[in-house]
C-alpha positions in Angstrom: 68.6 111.5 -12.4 67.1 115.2 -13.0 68.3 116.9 -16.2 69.4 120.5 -17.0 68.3 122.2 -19.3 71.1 123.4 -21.5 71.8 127.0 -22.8 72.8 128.4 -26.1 75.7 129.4 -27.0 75.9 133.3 -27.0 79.4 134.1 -27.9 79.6 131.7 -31.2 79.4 133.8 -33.8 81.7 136.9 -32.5 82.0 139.7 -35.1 85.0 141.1 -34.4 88.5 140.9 -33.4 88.8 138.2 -30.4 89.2 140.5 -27.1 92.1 139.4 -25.8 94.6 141.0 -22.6 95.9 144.2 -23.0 99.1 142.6 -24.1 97.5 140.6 -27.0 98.7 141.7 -30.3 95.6 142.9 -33.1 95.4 140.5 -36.6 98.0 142.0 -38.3 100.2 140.4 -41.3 104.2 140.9 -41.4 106.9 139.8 -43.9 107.5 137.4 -41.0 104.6 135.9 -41.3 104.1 135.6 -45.3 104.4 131.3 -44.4 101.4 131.0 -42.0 99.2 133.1 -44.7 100.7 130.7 -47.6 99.9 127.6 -45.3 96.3 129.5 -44.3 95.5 129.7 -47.9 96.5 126.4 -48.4 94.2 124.7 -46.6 91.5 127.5 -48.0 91.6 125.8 -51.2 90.7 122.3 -49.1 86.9 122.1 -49.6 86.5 119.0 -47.3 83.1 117.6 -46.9 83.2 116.1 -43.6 80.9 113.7 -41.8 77.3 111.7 -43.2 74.1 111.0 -43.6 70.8 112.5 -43.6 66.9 111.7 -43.0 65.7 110.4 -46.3 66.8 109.5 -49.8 65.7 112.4 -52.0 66.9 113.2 -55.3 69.0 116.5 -56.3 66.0 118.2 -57.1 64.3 117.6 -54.4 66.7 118.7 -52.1 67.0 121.6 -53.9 63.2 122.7 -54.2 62.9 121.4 -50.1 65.7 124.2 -49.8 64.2 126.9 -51.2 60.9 126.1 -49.7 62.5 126.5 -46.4 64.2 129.8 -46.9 60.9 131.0 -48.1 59.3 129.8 -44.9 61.6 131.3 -43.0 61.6 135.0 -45.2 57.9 134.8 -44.5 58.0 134.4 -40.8 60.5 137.2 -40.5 58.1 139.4 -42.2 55.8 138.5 -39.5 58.2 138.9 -36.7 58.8 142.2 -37.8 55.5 143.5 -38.2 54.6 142.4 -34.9 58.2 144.3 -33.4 59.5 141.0 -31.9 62.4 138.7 -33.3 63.2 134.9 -32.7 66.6 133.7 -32.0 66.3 130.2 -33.3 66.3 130.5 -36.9 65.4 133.5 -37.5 67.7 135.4 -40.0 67.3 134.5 -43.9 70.1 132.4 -45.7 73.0 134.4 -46.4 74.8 134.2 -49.5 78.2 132.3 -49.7 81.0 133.9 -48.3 83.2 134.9 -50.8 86.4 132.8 -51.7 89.0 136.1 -51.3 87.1 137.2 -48.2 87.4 134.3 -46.8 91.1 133.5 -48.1 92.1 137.0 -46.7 90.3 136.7 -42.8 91.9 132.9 -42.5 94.9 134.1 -42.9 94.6 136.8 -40.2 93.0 134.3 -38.2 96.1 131.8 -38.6 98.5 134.3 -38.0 96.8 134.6 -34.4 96.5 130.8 -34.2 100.3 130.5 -34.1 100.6 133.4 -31.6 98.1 131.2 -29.6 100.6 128.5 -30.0 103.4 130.2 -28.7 102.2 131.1 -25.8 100.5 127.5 -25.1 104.4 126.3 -25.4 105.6 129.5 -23.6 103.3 128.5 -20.6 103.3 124.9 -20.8 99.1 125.2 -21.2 97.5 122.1 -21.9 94.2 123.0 -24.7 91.3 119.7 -25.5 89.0 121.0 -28.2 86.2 118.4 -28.9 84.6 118.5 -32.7 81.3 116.9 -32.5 78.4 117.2 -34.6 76.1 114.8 -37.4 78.0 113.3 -40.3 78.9 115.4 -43.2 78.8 118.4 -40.5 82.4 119.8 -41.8 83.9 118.9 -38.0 87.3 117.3 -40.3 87.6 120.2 -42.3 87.5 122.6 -39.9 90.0 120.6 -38.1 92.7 120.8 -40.7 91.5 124.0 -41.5 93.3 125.3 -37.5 96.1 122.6 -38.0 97.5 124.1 -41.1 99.2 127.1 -39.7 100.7 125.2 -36.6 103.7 123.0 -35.7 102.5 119.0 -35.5 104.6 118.7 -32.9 102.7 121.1 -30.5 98.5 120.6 -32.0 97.9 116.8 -33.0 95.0 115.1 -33.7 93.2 112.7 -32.6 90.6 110.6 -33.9 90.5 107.1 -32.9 88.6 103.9 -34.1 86.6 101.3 -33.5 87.9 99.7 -30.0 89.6 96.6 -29.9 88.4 93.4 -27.8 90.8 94.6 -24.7 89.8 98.7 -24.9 86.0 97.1 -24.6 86.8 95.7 -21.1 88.6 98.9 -19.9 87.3 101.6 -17.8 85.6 103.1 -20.8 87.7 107.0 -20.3 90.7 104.9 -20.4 91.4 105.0 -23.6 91.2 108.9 -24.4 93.2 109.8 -21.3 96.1 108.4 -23.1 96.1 111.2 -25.5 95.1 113.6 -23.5 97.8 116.9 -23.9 101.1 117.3 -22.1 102.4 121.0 -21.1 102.3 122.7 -23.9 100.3 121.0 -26.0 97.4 121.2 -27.7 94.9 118.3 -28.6 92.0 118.3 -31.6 89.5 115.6 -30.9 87.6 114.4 -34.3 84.8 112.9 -32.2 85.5 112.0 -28.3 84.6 110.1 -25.8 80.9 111.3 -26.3 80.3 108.5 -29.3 79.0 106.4 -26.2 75.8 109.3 -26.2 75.6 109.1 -30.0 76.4 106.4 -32.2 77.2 103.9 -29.5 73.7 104.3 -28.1 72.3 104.7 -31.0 73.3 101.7 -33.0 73.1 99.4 -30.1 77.1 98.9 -29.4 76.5 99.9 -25.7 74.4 98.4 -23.3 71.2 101.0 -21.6 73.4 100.8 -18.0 76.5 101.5 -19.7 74.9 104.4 -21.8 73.1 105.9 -18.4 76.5 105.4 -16.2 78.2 107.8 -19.1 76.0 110.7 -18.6 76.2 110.3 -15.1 80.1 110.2 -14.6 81.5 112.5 -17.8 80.5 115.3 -16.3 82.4 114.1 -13.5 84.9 113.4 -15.7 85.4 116.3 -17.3 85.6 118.6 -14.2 88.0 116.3 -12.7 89.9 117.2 -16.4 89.5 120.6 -15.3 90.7 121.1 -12.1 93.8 119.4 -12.8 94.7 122.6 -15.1 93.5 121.3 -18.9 91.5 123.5 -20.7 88.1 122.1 -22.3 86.5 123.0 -25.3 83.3 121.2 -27.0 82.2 122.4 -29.9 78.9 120.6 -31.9 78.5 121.3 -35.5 74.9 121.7 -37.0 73.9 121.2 -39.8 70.3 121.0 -42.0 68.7 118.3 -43.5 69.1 119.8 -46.6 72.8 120.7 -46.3 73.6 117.5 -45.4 71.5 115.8 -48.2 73.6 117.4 -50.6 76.9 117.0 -48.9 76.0 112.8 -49.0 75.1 113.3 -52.7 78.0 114.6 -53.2 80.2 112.0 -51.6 78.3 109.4 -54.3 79.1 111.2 -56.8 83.0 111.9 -56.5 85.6 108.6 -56.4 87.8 110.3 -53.8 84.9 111.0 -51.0 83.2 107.2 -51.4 85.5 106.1 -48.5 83.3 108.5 -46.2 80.7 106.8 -46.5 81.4 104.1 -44.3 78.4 101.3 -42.9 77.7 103.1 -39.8 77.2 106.6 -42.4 74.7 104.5 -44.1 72.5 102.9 -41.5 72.6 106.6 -39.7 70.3 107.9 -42.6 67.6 105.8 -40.7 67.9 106.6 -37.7 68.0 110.7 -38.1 65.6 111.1 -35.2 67.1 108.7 -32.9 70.2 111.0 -33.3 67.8 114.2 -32.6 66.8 112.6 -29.6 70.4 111.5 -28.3 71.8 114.9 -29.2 69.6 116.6 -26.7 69.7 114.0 -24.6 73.5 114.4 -24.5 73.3 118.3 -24.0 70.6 118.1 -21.0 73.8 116.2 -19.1 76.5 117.0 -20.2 76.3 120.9 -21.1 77.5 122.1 -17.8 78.8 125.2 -16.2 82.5 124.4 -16.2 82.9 123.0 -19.7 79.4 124.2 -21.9 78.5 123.5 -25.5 79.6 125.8 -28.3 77.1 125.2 -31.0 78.3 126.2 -34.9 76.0 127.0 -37.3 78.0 125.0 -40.3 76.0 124.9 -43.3 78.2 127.5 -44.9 81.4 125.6 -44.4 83.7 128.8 -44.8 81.6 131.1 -42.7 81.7 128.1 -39.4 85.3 127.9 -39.8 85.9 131.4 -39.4 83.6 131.5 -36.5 84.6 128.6 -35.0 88.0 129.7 -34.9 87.8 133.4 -33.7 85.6 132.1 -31.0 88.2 129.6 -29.8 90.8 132.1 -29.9 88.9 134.6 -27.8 88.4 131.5 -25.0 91.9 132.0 -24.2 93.6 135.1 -22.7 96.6 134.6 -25.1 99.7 137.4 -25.6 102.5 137.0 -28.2 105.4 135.7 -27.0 109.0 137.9 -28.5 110.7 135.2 -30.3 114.5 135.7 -30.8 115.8 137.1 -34.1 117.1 134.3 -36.6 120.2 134.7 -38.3 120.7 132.3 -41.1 124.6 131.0 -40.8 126.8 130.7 -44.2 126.4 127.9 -45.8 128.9 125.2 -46.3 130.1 124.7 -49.9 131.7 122.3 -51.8 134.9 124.0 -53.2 136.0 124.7 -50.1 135.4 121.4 -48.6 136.8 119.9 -51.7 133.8 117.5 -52.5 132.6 116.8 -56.1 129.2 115.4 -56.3 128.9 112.1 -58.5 126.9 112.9 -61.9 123.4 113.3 -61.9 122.9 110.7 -64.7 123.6 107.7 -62.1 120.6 108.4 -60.3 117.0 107.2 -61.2 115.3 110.5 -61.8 111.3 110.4 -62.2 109.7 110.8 -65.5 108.7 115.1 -65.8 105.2 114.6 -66.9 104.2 117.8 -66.2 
């Protein structure tokens, strides 16, 4: 079977506003919209450290000092590039400092207010949206995810993430299973991994057989253009992260009681098989990255800074326009003198200690 070789993402990191229709409305805050922000800003507080593993057990120091030898590896070579009047496009720009929490607070919520318009008009036009979050462990693909969910109604984005198979899904046709959550009109489906943990940690680990692993690159692309040309609209994102940045995410997880449960057997066995993943990942993309439905790649060791990204480059995917919503008028509210009810006293009910 002859490969392709895949292409990188050019439109990932886009620094302004999303182009959009003429019709689509700029990032603008109203009164109207003070909830979304407050939800937005919500979930800004969220530092979720999502996903695994990483190539070696090092200490904090080491990861640390491995860090900063890198940067200066990389300041040094841009030195280089420069004097010679050529620049690289793989790695080629020094770290950046952390994005600032206000910044970042204060373009999510311009960002969700636009994700709601989005939704909207996905209801309005009965669209059906698949975005796929793949990416190693500890790769922030979760937090991202409830980073977009936050501003928008469960009941039109839901997520899914499913779990090991059980001993019937194993003897299905192996698509079978995601196709059952696949979006209705007007809906709009998160993915926290996909069907393509048959190209990762299935082949990986062994849980898949070598025909069963060939027979999936050969028939998801297949799959997914069949997705396409019955009117869904695909989106795969992978979310990379370094060695380094992923050390310290896992060493964080040991550290903190609430994060432990991330770190589940299949995290743990990963950490020695960081190569084998290397090699699947580009494996996977030399299949699988196609012209109808391509890989967006995110740069996400600055959790904050791939979140915006990710998110403005979604939004620019989709020629979206803001639907006019009707104007709500609150009707009075019923009281109790006039309906002559008297409420029991509040000392017959069981009232929760006020601790705080």
């Amino acid at each position: 079977m002859a490969k392709t070789k895949h292409r990188r993402d050019e439109g990932a990191a886009i620094p302004g506003v999303p182009p959009q229709d003429a019709g689509a409305a700029p990032l603008t805050e109203s009164a109207e919209e003070a909830p979304l922000v407050a939800a937005a800003m919500a979930a800004a507080d969220a530092d979720d450290d999502d996903d695994d593993a990483a190539p070696r057990r090092v200490t904090r120091r080491g990861v640390m000092a491995a860090e900063a030898a890198r940067y200066a590896d990389r300041s040094a070579h841009d030195d280089e590039s420069a004097a010679h009047g050529r620049s690289d496009d793989v790695d080629a720009s020094p770290r950046r400092k952390k994005l600032k929490a206000e910044v970042y607070e204060a373009e999510l919520a311009k960002l969700a207010v636009e994700l709601h318009k989005l939704e909207d008009w996905v209801t309005y036009r009965k669209l059906r949206i698949v975005v796929l979050f793949e990416g190693r462990d500890a790769a922030g693909k979760g937090g991202a995810i409830k980073t977009i969910t936050a501003a928008l109604n469960p009941r039109v984005a839901r997520v899914v993430a499913l779990g090991v198979p059980t001993e019937r899904e194993k003897t299905q046709w192996y698509f079978q299973r995601y196709v059952a959550h696949l979006p209705a009109g007007g809906e709009i489906v998160f993915f926290d991994r996909s069907w393509y943990n048959r190209a990762g940690v299935e082949h990986v680990m062994g849980f898949c057989t070598e025909l069963e692993y060939q027979e999936f690159l050969r028939s998801c692309p297949e799959f997914e253009r069949m997705l396409i040309r019955s009117g869904i609209l695909l989106f795969k994102y992978w979310f990379s992260v370094s060695e380094e940045e992923q050390e310290r995410r896992f060493l964080a997880r040991l550290d903190d009681p609430t994060k432990r449960w991330k770190l589940s057997p299949i995290d743990l066995a990963s950490r020695t098989r960081w190569v084998d993943y290397s090699r699947a990942k580009d494996e996977m993309f030399a299949y699988t990255d196609i012209k109808q439905s391509p890989w967006f790649v995110v740069d996400a060791d600055d959790k904050k800074r791939a979140r915006l990204n990710m998110i403005r480059h979604l939004l620019a995917q989709i020629p979206y326009e803001e639907v006019p919503s009707p104007e709500i008028v609150l009707p009075p509210r019923q009281t109790e003198k006039r309906e002559g009810y008297m409420r029991p006293p509040i000392t017959d009910m069981n009232w929760i200690p006020e601790l705080y």
